[in-house]
MIKETI-499797 format. One record per residue (C-alpha): residue number from 1; x, y, z. Coordinates in Angstrom, 3 decimals. Layout:
BEGIN
+-----+----------+----------+----------+
| seq |       c1 |       c2 |       c3 |
+-----+----------+----------+----------+
| NUM |        X |        Y |        Z |
...
+-----+----------+----------+----------+
This chain:
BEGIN
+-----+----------+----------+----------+
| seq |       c1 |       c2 |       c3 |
+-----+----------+----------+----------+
|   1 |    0.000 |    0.000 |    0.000 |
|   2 |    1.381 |    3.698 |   -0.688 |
|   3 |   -0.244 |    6.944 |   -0.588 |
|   4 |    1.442 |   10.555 |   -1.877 |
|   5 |    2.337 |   12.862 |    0.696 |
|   6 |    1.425 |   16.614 |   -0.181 |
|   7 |    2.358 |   20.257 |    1.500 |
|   8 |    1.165 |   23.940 |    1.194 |
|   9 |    4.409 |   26.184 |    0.872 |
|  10 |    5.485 |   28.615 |   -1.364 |
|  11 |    4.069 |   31.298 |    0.608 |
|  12 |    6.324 |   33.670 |    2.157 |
|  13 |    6.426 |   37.211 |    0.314 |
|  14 |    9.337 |   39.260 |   -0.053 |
|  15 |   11.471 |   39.474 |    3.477 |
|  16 |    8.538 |   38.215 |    5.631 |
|  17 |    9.265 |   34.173 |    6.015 |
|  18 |    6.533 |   31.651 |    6.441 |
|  19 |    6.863 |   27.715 |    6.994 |
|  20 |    9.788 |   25.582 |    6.701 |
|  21 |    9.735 |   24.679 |    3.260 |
|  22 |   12.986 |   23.442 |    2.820 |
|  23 |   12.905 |   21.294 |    6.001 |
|  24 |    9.318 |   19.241 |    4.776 |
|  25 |   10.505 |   19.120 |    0.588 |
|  26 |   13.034 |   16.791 |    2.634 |
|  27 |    9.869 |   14.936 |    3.623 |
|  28 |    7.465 |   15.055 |    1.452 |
|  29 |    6.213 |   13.533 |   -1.823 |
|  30 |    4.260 |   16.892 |   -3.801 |
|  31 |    4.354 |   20.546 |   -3.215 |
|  32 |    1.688 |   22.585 |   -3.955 |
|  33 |    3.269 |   26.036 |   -4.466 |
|  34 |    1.318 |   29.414 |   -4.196 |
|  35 |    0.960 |   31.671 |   -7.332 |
|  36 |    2.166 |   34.785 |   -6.165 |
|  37 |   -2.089 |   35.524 |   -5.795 |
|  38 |   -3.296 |   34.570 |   -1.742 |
|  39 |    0.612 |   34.392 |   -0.644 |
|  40 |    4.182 |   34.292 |   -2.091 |
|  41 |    6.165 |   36.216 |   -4.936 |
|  42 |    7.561 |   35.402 |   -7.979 |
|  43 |   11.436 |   35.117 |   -6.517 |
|  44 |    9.520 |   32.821 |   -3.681 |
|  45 |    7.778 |   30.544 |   -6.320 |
|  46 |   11.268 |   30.245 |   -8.118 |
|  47 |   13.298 |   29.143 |   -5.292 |
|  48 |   10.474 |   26.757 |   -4.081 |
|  49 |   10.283 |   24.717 |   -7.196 |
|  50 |   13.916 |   24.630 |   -7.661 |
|  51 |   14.186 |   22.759 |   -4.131 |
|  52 |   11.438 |   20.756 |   -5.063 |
|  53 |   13.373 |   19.791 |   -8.179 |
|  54 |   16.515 |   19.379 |   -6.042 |
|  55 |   14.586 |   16.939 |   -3.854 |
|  56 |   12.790 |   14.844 |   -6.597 |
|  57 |    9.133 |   16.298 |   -5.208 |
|  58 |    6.424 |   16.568 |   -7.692 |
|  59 |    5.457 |   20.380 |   -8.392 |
|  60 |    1.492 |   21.427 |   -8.443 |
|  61 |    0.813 |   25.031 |   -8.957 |
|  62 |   -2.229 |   26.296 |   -5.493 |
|  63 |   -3.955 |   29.328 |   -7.253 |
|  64 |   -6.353 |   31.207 |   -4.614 |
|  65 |   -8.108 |   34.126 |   -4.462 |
|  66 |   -6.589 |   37.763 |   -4.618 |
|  67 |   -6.026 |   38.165 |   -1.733 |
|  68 |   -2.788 |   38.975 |    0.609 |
|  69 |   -4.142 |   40.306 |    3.494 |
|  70 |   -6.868 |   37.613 |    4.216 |
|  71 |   -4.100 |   34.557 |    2.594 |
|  72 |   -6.854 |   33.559 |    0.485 |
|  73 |   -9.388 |   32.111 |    3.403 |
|  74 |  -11.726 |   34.965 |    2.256 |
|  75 |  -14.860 |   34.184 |    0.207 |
|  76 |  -15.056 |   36.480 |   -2.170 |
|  77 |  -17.560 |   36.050 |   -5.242 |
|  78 |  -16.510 |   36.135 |   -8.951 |
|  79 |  -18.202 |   35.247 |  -12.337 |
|  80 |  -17.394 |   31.779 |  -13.744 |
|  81 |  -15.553 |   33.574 |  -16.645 |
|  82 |  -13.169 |   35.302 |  -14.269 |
|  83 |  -12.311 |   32.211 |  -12.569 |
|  84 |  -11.372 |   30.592 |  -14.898 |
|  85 |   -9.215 |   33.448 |  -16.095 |
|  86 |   -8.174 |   33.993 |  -12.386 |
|  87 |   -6.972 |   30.044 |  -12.374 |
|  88 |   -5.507 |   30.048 |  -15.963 |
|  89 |   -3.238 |   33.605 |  -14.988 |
|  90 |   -1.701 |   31.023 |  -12.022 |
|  91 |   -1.584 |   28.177 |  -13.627 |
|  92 |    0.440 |   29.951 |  -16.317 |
|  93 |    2.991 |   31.671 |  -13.977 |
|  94 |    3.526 |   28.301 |  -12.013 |
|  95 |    4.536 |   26.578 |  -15.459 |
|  96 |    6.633 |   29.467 |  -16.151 |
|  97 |    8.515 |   29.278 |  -13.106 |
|  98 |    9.070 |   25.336 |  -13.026 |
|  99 |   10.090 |   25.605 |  -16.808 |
| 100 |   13.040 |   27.434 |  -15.700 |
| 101 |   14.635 |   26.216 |  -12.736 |
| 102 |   14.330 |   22.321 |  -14.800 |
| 103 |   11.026 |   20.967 |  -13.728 |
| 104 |    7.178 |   20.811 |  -14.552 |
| 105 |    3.743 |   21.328 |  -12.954 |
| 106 |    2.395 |   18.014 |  -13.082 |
| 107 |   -0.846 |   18.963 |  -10.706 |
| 108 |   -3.375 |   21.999 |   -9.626 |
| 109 |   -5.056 |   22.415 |   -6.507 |
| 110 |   -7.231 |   25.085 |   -5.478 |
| 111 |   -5.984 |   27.109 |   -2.348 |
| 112 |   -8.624 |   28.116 |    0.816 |
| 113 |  -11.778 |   30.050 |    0.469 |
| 114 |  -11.564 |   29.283 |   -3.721 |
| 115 |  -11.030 |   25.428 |   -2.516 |
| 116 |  -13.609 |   25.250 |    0.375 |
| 117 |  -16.199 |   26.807 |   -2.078 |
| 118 |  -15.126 |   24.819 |   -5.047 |
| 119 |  -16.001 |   21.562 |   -2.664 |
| 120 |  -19.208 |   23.320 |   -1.865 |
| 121 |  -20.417 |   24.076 |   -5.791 |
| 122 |  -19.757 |   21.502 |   -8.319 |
| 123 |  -20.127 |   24.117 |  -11.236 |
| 124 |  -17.683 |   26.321 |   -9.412 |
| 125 |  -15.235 |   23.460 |   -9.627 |
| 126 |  -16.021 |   22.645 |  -12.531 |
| 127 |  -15.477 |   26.112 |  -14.055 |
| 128 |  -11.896 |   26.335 |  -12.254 |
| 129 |  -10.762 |   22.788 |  -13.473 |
| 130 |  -12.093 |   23.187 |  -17.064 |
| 131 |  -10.167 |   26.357 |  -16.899 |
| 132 |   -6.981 |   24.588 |  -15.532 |
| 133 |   -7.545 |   22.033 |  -18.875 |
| 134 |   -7.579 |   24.175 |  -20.966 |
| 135 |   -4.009 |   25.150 |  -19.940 |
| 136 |   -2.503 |   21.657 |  -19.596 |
| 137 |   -5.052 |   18.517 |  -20.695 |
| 138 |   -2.802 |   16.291 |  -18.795 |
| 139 |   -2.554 |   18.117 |  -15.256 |
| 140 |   -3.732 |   16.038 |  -12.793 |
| 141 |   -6.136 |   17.700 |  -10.584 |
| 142 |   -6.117 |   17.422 |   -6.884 |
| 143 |   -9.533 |   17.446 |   -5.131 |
| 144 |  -11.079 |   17.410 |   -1.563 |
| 145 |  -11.982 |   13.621 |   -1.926 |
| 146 |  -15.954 |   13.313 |   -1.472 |
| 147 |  -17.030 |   16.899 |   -2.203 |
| 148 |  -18.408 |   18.538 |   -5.090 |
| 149 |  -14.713 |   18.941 |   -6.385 |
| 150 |  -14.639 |   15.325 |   -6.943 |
| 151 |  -18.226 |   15.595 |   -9.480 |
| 152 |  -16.464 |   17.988 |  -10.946 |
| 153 |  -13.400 |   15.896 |  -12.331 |
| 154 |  -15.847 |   12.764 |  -12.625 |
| 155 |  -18.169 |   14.613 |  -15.029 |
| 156 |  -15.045 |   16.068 |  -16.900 |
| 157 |  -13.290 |   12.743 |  -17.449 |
| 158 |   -9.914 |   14.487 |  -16.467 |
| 159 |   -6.951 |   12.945 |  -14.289 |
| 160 |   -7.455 |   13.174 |  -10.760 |
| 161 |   -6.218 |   12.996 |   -7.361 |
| 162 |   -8.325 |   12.439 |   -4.307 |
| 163 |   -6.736 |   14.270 |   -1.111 |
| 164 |   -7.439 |   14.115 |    2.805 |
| 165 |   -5.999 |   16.269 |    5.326 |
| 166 |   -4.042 |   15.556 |    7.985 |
| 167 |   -4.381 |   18.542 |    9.974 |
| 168 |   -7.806 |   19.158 |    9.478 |
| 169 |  -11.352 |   18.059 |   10.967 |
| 170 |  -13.717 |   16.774 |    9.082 |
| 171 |  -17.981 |   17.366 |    8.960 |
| 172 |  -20.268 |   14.836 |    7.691 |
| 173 |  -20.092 |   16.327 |    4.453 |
| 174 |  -16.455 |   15.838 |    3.594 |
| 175 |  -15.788 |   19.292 |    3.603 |
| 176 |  -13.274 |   20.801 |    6.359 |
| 177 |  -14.723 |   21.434 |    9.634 |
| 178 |  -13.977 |   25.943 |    9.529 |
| 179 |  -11.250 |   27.133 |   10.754 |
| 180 |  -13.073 |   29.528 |   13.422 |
| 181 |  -14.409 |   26.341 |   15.291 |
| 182 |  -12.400 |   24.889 |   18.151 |
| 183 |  -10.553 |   21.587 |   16.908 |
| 184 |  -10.681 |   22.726 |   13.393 |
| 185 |   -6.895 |   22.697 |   13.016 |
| 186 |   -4.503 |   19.787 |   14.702 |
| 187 |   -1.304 |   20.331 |   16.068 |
| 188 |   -0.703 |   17.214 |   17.960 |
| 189 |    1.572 |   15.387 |   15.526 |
| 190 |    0.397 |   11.959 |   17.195 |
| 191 |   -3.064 |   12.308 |   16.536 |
| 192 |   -1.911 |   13.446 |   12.761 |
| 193 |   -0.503 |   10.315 |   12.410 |
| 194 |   -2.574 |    7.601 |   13.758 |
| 195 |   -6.040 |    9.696 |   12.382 |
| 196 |   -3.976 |    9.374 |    8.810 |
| 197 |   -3.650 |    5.869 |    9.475 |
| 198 |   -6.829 |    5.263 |   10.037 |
| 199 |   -8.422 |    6.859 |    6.977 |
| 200 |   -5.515 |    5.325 |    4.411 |
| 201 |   -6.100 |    1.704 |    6.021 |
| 202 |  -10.350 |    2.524 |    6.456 |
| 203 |  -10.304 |    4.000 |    2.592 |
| 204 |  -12.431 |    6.544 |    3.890 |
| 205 |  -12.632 |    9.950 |    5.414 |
| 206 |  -13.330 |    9.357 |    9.397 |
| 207 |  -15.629 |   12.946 |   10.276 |
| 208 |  -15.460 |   14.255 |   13.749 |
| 209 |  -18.551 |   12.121 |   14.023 |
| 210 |  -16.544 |    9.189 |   13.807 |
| 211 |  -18.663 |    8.850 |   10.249 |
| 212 |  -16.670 |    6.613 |    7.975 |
| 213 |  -17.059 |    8.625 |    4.455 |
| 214 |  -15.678 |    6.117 |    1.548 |
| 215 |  -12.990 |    8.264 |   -0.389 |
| 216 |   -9.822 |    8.508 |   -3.407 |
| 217 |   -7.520 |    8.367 |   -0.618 |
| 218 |   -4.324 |    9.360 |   -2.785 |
| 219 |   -2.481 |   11.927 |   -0.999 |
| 220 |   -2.616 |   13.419 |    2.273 |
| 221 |   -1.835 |   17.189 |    2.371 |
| 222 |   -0.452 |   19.063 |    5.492 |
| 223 |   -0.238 |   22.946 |    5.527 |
| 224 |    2.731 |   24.426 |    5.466 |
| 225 |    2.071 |   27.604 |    7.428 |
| 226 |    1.172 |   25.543 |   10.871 |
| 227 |    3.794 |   26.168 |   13.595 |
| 228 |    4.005 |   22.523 |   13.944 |
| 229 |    3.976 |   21.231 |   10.105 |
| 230 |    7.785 |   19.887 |    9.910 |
| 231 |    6.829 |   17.800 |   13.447 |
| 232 |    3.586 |   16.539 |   11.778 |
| 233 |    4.881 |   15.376 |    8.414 |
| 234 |    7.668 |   13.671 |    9.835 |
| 235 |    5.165 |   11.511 |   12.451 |
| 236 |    3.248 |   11.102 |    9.707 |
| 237 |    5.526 |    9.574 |    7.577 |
| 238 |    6.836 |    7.484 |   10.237 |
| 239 |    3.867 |    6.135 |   11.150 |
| 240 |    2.477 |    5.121 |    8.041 |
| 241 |    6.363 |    3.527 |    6.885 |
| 242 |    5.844 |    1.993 |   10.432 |
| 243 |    2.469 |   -0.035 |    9.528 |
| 244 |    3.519 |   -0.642 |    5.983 |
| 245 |    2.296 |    2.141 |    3.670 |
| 246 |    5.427 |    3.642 |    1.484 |
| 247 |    5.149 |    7.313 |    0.159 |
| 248 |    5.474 |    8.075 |   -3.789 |
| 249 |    4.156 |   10.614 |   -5.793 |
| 250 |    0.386 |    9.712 |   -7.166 |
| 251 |   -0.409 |    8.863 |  -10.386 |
| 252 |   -4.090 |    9.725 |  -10.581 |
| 253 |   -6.822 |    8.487 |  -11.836 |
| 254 |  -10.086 |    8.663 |  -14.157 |
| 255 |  -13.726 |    8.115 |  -13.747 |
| 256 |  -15.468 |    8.079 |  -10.409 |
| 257 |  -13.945 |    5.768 |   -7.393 |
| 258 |  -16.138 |    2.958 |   -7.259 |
| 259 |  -14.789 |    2.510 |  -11.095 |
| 260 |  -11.026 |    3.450 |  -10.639 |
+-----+----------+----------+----------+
């Protein structure tokens, strides 16, 4: 059994730091690096990817909202059209950047508020990921496993990843318990570990219900930012090499999961 391991990080901006990116690429399996758009810069995206190159991790361009201030985790309501403009504009300056320090964006995933909507409103995914298509027909597309995101891909016969969080609860819906609700975000690497465990091993999404929600599980994503990310991947890791479940990068798949 193996499952990809993913991370949020590209997202410091100019001389203000943020996460240990170099520390987790060292860990990890996929990056998902910010567009310049809800965090980081385009010196920041370049010297991301390169380390990602330098440490064999697959690169995914995270396009989010416009939004610095609020790092993308405010809703913020756009037409379809200039979504999927706001997603190609991203998508496009990721490629750039990878082009030119020797490596490729081989996946997408949609960042915050864009992403928690997106898993809310299966035409608003649909609109971002058709958008992210016509770009690259062969990105693989990363989606909150169970949620609208994952109709979208379904109905649009693209390559797809189904992810689950590690440092996030989970309501009965699949989507992400929010972030203003007490046990919303983990920080006890332990429970990261043996909660990852226990959805990779289940197949399935465990809620803060203790609901068992069947699910893609192909990588497990972390975020970067958290204070206690490095600590987390690393139990993470451990604990899953520990009960027999290697890392590698995903290969996604087509077609909806009971098919796949």
């Amino acid at each position: 059994m193996h499952v990809d391991l993913n991370a949020d990080m590209g997202e410091s901006f100019g001389p203000w730091p943020m996460g240990s990116d170099a520390d987790l690429l060292k860990i990890i399996t996929s990056a998902n690096v910010a567009c310049g758009f809800h965090a980081g810069d385009w010196d920041v995206m370049s010297a991301t990817m390169a380390l990602a190159v330098q440490n064999d991790v697959g690169i995914g361009a995270h396009p989010g909202f416009s939004d610095l201030q609020g790092f993308g985790r405010r809703r913020m309501q756009l037409s379809h059209d200039s979504l999927r403009n706001l997603v190609r504009y991203q998508l496009g300056a990721a490629q750039a950047m990878a082009g030119a320090v020797g490596g490729k964006v081989r996946h997408l995933k949609l960042h915050g508020a864009l992403s928690n909507m997106a898993s809310e409103d299966p035409d608003m995914a649909m609109a971002c990921y058709d958008a992210a298509l016509s770009v690259d027909p062969d990105i693989v597309i990363m989606v909150l496993a169970a949620t609208a995101q994952q109709t979208a891909v379904e109905a649009l016969g693209c390559t797809w990843a189904g992810e689950i969080f590690a440092d996030r609860a989970y309501n009965d819906d699949a989507t992400l318990v929010d972030r203003s609700q007490p046990g919303a975000v983990i920080h006890d690497a332990d429970m990261a570990g043996q909660r990852m465990l226990e959805m990779v091993k289940a197949g399935a999404i465990i809620t803060e219900s203790g609901k068992h929600i069947p699910a893609a599980v192909d990588t497990i994503c972390l975020h970067g930012d958290g204070a206690t990310a490095v600590q987390i991947a690393r139990t993470v890791r451990t604990t899953l090499a520990e009960a027999g479940v290697s890392l590698r990068r995903f290969e996604g798949r087509q077609g909806a999961i009971s098919s796949a």
